[in-house]
C-alpha positions in Angstrom: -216.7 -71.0 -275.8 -214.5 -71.4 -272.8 -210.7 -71.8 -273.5 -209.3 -75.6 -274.0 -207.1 -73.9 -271.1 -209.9 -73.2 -268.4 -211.7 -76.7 -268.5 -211.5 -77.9 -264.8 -209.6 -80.3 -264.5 -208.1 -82.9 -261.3 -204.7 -83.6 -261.3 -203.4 -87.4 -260.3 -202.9 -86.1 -257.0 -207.1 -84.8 -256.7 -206.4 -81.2 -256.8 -208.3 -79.4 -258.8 -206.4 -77.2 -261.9 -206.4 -76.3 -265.4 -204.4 -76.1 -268.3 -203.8 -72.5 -267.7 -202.1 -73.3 -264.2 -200.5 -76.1 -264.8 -198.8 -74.9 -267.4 -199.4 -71.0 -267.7 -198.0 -69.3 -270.7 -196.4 -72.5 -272.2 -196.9 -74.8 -275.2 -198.4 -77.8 -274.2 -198.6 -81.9 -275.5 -201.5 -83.3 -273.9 -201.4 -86.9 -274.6 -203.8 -90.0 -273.0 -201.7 -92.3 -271.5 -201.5 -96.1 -270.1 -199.3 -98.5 -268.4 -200.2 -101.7 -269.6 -200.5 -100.8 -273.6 -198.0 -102.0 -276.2 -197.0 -97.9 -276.4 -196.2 -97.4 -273.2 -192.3 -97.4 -274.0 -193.7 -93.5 -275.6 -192.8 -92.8 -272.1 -189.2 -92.7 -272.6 -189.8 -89.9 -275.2 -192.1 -87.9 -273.8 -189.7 -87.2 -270.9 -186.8 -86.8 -273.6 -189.5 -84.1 -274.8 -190.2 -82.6 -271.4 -186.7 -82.4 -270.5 -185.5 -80.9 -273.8 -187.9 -78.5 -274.3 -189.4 -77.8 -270.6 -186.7 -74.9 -270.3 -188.2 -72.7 -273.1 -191.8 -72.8 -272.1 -193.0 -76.3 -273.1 -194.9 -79.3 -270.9 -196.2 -82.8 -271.5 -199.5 -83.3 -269.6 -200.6 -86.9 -269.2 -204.0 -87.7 -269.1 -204.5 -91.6 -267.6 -207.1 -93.2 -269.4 -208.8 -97.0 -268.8 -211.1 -96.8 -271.7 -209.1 -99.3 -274.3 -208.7 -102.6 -272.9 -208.6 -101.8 -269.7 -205.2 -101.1 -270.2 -204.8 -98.2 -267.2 -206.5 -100.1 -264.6 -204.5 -98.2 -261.4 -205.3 -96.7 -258.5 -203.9 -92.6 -258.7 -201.2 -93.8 -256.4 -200.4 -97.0 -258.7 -200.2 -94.7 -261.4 -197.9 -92.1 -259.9 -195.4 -94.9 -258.8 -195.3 -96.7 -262.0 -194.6 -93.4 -263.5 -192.1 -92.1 -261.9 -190.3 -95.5 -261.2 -190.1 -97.3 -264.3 -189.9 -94.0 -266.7 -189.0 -91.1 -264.7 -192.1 -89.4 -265.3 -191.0 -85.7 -264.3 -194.7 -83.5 -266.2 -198.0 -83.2 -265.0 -200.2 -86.3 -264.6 -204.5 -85.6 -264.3 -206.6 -88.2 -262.7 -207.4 -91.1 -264.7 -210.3 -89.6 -267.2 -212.5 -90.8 -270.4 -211.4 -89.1 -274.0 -214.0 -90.8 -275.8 -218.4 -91.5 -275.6 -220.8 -90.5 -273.1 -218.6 -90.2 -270.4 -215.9 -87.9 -271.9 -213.8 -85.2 -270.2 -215.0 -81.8 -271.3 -211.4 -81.4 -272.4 -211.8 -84.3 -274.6 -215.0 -83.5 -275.3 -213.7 -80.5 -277.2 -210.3 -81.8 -278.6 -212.4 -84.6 -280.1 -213.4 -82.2 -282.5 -210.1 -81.2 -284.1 -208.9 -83.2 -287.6 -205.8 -84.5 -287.7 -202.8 -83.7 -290.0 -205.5 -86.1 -292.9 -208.5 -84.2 -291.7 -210.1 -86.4 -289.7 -211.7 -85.4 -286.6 -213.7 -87.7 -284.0 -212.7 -90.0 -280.8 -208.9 -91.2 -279.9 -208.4 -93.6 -281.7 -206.1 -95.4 -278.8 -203.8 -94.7 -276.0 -201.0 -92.0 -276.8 -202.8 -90.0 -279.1 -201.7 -86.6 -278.8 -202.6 -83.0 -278.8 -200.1 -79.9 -279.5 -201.3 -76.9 -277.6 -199.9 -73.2 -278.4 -199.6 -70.5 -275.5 -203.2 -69.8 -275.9 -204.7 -72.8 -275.9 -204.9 -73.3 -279.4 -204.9 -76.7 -281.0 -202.2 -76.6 -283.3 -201.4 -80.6 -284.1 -203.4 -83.5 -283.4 -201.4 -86.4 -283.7 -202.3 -90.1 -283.8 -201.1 -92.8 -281.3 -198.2 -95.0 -283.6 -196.3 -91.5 -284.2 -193.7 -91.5 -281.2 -193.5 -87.8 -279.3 -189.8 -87.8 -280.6 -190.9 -88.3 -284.4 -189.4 -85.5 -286.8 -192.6 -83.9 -287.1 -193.6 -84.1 -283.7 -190.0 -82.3 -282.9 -190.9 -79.8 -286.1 -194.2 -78.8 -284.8 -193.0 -78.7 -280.9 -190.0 -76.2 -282.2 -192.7 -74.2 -284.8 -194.9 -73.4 -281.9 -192.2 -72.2 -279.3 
């Protein structure tokens, strides 16, 4: 199987990457993300998390994504100025994707398959469901969309894998 970490992928800006260069050698929480979604205030945290933690190897990757409600319905640029306006957005964005059915990213795809912390594996559930990646590409916490990035075991699991 190829590495969660050398899935192409497109960044907002429609260059192509990877997990591996857009954040080489660092823990990463990729998380599916929306601006029009009654979570969208996780914002705030995940650039509390970026910010805290981006210094000793760590990076939020966003991960735009229309598939609940239509609740990310932006052009890239829309996107990119609503981010960076209204929260500050300061990690990595991808191009707007699909996490869950037919249509899936390959990265989804693949994290789809991982249980969360009661075992259960299968699609996002909703926006701002998250993914804890170590160095390697490893899944190492799957967490679901009400737990904010700065929960206490969010934080734990963060400081456990740096």
């Amino acid at each position: 199987m190829t590495s969660l970490r050398d899935i192409p992928l497109q960044t907002l800006a429609d260059k192509p990457t990877t997990l591996a260069e857009l954040a080489a050698d660092q823990v990463v929480l990729l998380v599916n993300v929306a601006s029009k979604c009654g979570l969208t205030p996780q914002y705030t945290g995940l650039v509390e998390l970026q910010r805290t933690y981006g210094p000793r190897g760590f990076t939020v990757v966003g991960a735009p994504c229309n598939q609940f409600m239509g609740q990310e319905p932006g052009t890239s640029e829309e996107i990119a100025e609503f981010c960076s306006t209204t929260y500050g957005v300061d990690f990595p964005l991808l191009e707007k994707l699909e996490v869950n059915g037919e249509g899936a990213h390959p990265l989804y795809r693949e994290l789809t398959r991982v249980a969360d912390a009661d075992g259960t594996a299968g699609d996002v559930q909703w926006n701002f469901e998250k993914f804890l990646l170590g160095r390697d590409g490893t899944v190492l916490a799957r967490i679901r969309p009400r737990t904010e990035p700065t929960d206490p075991s969010v934080i734990a699991a963060i400081e456990a894998a740096l």
